[in-house]
C-alpha positions as CSV (number, residue, x, y, z in Angstrom):
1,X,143.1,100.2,53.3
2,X,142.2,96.2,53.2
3,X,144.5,95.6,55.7
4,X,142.8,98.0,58.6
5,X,139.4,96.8,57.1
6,X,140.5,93.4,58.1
7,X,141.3,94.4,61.6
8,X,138.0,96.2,61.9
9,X,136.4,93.0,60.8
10,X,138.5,90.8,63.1
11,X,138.2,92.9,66.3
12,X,134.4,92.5,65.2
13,X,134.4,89.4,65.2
14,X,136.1,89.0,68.4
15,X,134.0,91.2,70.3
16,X,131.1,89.5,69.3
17,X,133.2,85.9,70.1
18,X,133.9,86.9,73.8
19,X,130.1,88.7,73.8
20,X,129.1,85.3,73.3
21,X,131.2,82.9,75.1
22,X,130.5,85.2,78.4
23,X,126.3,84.8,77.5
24,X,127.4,80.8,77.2
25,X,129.1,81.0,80.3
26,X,126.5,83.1,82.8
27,X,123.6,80.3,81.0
28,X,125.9,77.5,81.9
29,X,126.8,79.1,85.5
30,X,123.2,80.0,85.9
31,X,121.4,76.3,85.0
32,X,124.6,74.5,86.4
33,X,124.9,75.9,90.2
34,X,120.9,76.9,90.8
35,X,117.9,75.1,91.7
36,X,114.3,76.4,90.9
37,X,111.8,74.0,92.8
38,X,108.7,72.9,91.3
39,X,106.0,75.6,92.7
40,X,108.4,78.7,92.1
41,X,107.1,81.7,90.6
42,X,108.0,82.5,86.6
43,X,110.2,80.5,86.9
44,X,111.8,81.5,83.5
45,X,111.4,85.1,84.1
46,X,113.8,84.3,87.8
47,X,116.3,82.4,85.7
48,X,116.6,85.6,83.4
49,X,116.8,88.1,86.0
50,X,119.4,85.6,88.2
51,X,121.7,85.5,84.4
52,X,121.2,89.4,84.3
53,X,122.9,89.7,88.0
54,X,125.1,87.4,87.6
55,X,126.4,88.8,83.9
56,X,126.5,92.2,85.5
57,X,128.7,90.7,88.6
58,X,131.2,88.9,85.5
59,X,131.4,92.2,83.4
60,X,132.2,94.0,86.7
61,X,135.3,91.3,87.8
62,X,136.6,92.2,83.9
63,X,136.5,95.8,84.2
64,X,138.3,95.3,87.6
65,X,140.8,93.1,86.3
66,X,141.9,95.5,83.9
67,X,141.9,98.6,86.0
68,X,139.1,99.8,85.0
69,X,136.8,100.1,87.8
70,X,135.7,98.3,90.9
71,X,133.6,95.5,90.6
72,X,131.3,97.0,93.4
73,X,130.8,100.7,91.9
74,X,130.1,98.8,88.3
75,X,127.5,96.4,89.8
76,X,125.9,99.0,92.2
77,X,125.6,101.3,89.5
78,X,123.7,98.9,86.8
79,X,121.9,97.7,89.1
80,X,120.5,100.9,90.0
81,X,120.4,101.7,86.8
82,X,118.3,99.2,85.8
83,X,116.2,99.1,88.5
84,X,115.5,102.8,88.6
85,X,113.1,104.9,85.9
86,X,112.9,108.2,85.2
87,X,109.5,108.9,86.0
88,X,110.0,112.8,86.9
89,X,107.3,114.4,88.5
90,X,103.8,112.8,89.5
91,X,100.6,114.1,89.5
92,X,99.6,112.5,92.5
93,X,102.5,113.3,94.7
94,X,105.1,116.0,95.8
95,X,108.8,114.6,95.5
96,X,111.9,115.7,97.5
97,X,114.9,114.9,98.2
98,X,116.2,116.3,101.2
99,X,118.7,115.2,104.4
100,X,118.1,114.1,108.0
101,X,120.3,115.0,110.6
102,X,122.9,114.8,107.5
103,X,121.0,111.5,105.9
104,X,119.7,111.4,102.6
105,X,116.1,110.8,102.0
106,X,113.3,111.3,99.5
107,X,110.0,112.1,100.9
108,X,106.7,111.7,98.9
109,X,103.8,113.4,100.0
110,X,100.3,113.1,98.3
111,X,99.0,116.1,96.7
112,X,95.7,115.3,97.8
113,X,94.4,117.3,100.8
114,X,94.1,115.7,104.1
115,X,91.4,116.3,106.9
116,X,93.6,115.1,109.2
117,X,96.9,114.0,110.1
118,X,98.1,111.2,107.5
119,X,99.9,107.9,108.4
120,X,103.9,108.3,108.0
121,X,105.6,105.3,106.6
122,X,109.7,105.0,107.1
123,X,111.3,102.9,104.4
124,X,114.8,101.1,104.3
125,X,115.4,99.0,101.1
126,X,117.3,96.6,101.1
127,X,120.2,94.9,99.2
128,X,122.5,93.0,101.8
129,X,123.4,96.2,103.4
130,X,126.1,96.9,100.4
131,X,123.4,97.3,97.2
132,X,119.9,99.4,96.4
133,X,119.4,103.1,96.8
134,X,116.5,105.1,97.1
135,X,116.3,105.8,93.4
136,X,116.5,101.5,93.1
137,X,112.9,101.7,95.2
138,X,111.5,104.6,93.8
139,X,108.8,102.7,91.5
140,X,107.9,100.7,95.1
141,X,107.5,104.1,97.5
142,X,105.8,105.6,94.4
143,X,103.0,103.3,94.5
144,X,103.0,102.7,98.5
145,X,102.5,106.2,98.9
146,X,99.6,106.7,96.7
147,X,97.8,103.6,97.6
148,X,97.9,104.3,101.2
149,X,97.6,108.1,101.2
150,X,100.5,108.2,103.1
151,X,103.9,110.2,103.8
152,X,106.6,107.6,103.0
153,X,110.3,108.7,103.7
154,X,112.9,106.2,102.0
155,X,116.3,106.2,103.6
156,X,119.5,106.3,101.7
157,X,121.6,105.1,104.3
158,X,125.2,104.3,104.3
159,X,126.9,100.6,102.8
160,X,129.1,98.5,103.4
161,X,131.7,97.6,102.8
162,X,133.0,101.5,103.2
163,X,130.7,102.2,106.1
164,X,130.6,98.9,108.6
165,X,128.2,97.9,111.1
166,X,126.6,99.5,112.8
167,X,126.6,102.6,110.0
168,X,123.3,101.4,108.2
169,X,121.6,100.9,111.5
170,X,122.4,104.1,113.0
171,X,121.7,106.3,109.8
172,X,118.0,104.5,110.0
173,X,118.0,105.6,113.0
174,X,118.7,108.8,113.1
175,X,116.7,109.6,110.3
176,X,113.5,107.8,112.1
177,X,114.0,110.0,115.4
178,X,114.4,112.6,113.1
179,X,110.8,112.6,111.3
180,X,109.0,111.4,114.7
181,X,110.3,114.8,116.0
182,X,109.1,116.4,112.7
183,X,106.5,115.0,111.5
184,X,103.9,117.4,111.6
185,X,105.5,119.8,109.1
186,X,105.0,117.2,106.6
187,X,101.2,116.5,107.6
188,X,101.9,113.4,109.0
189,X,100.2,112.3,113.0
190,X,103.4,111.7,114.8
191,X,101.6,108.3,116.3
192,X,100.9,107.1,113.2
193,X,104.3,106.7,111.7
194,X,105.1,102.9,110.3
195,X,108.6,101.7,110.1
196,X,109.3,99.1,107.1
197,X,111.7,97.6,104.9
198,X,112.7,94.3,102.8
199,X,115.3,92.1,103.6
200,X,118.8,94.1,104.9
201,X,116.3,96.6,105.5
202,X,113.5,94.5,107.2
203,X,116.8,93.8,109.4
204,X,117.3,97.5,110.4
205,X,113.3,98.2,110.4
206,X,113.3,95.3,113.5
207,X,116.6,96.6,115.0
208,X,115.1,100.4,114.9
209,X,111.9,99.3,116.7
210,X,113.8,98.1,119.5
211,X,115.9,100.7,119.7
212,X,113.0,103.0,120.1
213,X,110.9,101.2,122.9
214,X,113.0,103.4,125.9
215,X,112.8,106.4,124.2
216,X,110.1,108.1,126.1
217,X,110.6,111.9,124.4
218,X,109.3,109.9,121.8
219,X,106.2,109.1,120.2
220,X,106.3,104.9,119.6
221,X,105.7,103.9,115.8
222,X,102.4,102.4,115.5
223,X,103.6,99.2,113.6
224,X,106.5,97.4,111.6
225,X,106.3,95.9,108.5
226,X,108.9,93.0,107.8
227,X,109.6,92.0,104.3
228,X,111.3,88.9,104.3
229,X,113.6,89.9,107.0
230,X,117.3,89.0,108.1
231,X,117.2,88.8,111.9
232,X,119.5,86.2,113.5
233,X,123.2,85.6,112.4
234,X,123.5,82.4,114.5
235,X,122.0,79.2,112.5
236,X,122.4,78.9,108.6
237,X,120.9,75.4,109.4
238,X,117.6,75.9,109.4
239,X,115.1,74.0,107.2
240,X,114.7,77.2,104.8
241,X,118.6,77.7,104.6
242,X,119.1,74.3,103.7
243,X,116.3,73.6,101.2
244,X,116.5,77.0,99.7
245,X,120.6,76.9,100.0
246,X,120.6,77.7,95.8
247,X,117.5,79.0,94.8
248,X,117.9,82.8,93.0
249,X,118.4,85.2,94.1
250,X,119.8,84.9,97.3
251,X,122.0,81.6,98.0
252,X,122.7,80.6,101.3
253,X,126.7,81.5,101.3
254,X,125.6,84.9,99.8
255,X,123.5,85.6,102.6
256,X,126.9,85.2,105.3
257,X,129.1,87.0,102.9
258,X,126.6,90.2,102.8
259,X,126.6,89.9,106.7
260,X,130.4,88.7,106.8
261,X,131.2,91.7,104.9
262,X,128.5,93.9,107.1
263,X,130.5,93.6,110.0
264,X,134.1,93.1,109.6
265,X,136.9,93.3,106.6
266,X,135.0,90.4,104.5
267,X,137.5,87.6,106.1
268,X,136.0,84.6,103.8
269,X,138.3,82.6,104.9
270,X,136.2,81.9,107.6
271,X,132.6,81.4,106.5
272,X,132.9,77.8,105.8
273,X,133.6,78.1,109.8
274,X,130.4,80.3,109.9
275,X,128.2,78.7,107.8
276,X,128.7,75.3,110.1
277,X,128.5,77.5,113.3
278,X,131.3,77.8,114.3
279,X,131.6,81.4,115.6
280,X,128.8,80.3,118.7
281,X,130.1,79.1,121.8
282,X,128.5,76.5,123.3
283,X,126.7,78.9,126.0
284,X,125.5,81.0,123.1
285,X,124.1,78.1,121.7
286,X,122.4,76.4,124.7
287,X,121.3,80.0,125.3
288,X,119.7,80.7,122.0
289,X,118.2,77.2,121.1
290,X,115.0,78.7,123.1
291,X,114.2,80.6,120.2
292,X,116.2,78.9,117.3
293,X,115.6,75.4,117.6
294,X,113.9,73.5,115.3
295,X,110.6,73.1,117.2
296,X,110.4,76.9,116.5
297,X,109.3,75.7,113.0
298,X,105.9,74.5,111.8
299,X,106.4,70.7,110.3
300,X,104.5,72.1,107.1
301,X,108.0,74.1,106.8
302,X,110.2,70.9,106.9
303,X,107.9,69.2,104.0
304,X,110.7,69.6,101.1
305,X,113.1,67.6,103.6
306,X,115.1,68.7,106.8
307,X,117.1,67.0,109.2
308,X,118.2,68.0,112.5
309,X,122.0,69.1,112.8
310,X,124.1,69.5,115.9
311,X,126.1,72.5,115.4
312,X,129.6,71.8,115.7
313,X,132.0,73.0,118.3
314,X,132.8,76.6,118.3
315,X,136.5,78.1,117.0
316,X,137.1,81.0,119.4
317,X,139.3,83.1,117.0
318,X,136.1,82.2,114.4
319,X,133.8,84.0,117.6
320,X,136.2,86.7,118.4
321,X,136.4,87.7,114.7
322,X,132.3,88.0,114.5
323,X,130.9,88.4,117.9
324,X,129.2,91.5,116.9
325,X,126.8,89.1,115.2
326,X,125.2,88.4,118.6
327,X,124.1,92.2,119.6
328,X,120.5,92.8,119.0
329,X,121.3,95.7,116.3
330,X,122.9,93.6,114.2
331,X,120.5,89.8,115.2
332,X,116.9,91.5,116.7
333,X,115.8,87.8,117.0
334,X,118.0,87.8,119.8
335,X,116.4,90.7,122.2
336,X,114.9,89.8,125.5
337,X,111.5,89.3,126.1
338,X,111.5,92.5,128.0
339,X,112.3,94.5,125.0
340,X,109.6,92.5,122.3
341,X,107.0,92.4,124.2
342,X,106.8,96.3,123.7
343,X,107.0,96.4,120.2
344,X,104.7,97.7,118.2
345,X,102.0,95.7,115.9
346,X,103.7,93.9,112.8
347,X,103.5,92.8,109.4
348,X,105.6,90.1,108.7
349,X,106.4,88.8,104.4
350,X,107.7,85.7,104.2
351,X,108.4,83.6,100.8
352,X,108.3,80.0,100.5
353,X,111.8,79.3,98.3
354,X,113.9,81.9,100.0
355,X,116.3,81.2,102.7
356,X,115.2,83.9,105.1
357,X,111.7,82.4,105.4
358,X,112.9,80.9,108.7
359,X,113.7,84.1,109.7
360,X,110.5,85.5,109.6
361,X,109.2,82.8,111.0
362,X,110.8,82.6,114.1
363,X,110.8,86.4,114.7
364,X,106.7,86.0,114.4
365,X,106.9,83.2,116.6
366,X,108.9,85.4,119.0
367,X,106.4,88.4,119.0
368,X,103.4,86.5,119.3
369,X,104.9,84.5,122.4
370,X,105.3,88.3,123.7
371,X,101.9,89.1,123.1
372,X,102.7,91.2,120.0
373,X,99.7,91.4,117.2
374,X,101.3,90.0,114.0
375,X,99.4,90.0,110.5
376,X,101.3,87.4,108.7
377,X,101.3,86.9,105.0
378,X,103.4,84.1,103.5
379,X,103.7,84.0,99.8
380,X,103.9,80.2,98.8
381,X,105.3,81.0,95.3
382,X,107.7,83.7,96.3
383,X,111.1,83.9,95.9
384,X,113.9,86.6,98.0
385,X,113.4,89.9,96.5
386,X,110.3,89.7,94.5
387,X,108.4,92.3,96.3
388,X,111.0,94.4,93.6
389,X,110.0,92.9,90.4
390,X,106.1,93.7,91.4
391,X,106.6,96.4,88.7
392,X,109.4,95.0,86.1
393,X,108.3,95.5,82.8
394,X,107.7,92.2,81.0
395,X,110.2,90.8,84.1
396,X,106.9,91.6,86.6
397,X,105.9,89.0,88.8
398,X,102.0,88.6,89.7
399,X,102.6,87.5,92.8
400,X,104.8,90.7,93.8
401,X,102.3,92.7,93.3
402,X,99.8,90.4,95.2
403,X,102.5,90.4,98.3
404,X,102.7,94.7,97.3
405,X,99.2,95.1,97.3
406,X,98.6,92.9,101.1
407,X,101.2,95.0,102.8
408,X,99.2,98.3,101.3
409,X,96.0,97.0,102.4
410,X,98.0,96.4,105.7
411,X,98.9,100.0,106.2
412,X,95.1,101.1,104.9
413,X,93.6,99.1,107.6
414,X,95.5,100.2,110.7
């Protein structure tokens, strides 16, 4: 009996040793390889929630290691978890799940009556293309819907890596076409439907826009609303990729594995080759500097330090592997001028420390040049993916739900 008391004790023990040498090691991790700029949001409350992803990422690599699970399914599903509430039914709104054309989706309809047609608002959330869910932005589409007094569908779309490019884009869609043709069964004015989405899924709300200016058995969207947006695959030099390159929670290498691993079999080997440009041929690049080159970007945006970069000389092998990169679904920055001039009205997030704020800014640059109405709000304490934590408990960032509430009173006032 003392003997298998001693083991219980001992296992105790070193649970509790390698519980605490793996908190040691996501602090040290965390403090050692990230940078929070002076001007940053919370910037204790990011450090938290950066240890919390990155401690879910290390428990997920153990449980893989032994066999357990995949490192994916573990992280997706915490994350969700934890991002996700149980808040059951509402007494403001109607709540289903249902499919498009074979698509998952939860619409959320306001219980309220309507004199007229409401406003329809399409959501796709975003996580790199491989991570969120609609249960992940439930809380968000929640409180969208019953600020605006509108019909807002969020998409459930397909991930990578299991479903590649150009899965995600096709399932948005789909299930877009699908609710334009429907959308009077849900009370909604078919030419007031809004396409949206943050991040991977301000990516596919651009790409879908596009898609949809030829369709003429169609009625167009009456606006797009970009939250800090992925839309060119081309330059990771830019001044927001280099002086964001390690701020939470989106580094600058993460940001080309998500769309390394988008397109193709996640070859890493090359995105050293990517990250420096490689994968553009010189035409490409002579071709694309019109709307890419650093003139494109305000001198208040090059402040915290930037220096011009030649890209270097492409690898053709590097170009061949990731050429997809270059079609409009997958990089909308690069669409002709023919197809952006007929986009619809947009809203476009950006966030100062975030290393898609160059993003945004060229694709607002590229719509206004085209004579497209942009209503821009840049958030000069935000961070990548705070428009998420606008709701987080005690992890709740102020100015999320100041950037939440602009793009509400965006959809209000159109």
């Amino acid at each position: 009996m003392g003997i298998a008391l001693v083991l219980v004790v001992l296992t105790v023990a070193i649970v509790f040793a390698l519980c605490f040498l793996l908190v040691v090691g996501i602090i040290y991790f965390e403090c050692a390889n990230s940078d929070l700029p002076p001007g940053i949001a919370d910037p204790l409350k990011l450090r938290i929630i950066h240890c919390i992803i990155i401690g879910i990422a290390m428990v997920g690599k153990i449980l893989q290691n032994m066999l357990i699970c995949s490192q994916l399914d573990f992280t997706r599903y915490v994350r969700d978890k934890l991002m996700a509430r149980r808040l059951g039914e509402d007494p403001k709104l109607h709540i289903k799940n249902l499919k498009f054309e074979g698509i998952p989706v939860r619409v959320y309809q306001p219980r309220s009556p309507s004199a007229g047609g409401r406003k329809g608002v399409m959501f796709f959330h975003g996580g790199g293309w491989m991570f969120g869910s609609i249960d992940s932005y439930d809380v968000l589409c929640r409180y969208i819907s019953k600020q605006t007094e509108s019909v807002v569908i969020s998409v459930g779309y397909r991930l990578a890596p299991e479903h590649r490019y150009p899965s995600a884009f096709d399932d948005c869609l789909n299930a877009t076409v699908h609710f334009l043709n429907t959308a009077k069964e849900y009370g909604v004015d078919p030419s007031s439907v809004i396409i949206s989405g943050d991040s991977a899924g301000g990516n596919l709300t651009a790409a879908v826009c596009q898609a949809l200016v030829d369709r003429t058995d169609l009625p167009q969207p009456l606006a797009q609303v970009l939250i800090y947006p992925a839309v060119q695959a081309v330059d990771f030099h830019l001044p927001s990729y280099t002086q964001n390159c390690a701020v939470p929670i989106l580094y600058r290498e993460r940001a080309v594995f998500y769309m390394i691993n988008y397109i193709e079999d996640g070859n890493l080997q090359m995105m050293e080759e990517i990250l420096d440009g490689d994968h553009v041929p010189v035409d490409l690049k002579l071709q694309f500097r019109k709307w890419l080159g650093p003139d494109n970007i305000p001198d208040e945006f090059k402040a915290r330090g930037y220096k011009p970069r030649v890209m270097a000389s492409h690898s053709e092998d590097v170009y061949e592997a990731h050429k997809q990169v270059f079609e409009t679904h997958f990089s909308p920055l690069l669409a002709e001028d023919t197809v952006i001039r007929r986009l619809p009205k947009a809203y476009i997030l950006t966030c100062e420390f975030d290393v898609l704020r160059d993003d945004g800014i060229l694709y607002k640059k590229r719509l206004e040049d085209n004579g497209v109405p942009v209503t821009w709000f840049h958030l000069k304490d935000g961070f990548h993916g705070i428009v998420s934590f606008f709701d987080n408990g005690r992890l709740s960032f102020d100015s999320g739900k100041v950037a939440v509430d602009n793009i509400v009173k965006f959809i209000n006032d159109i």
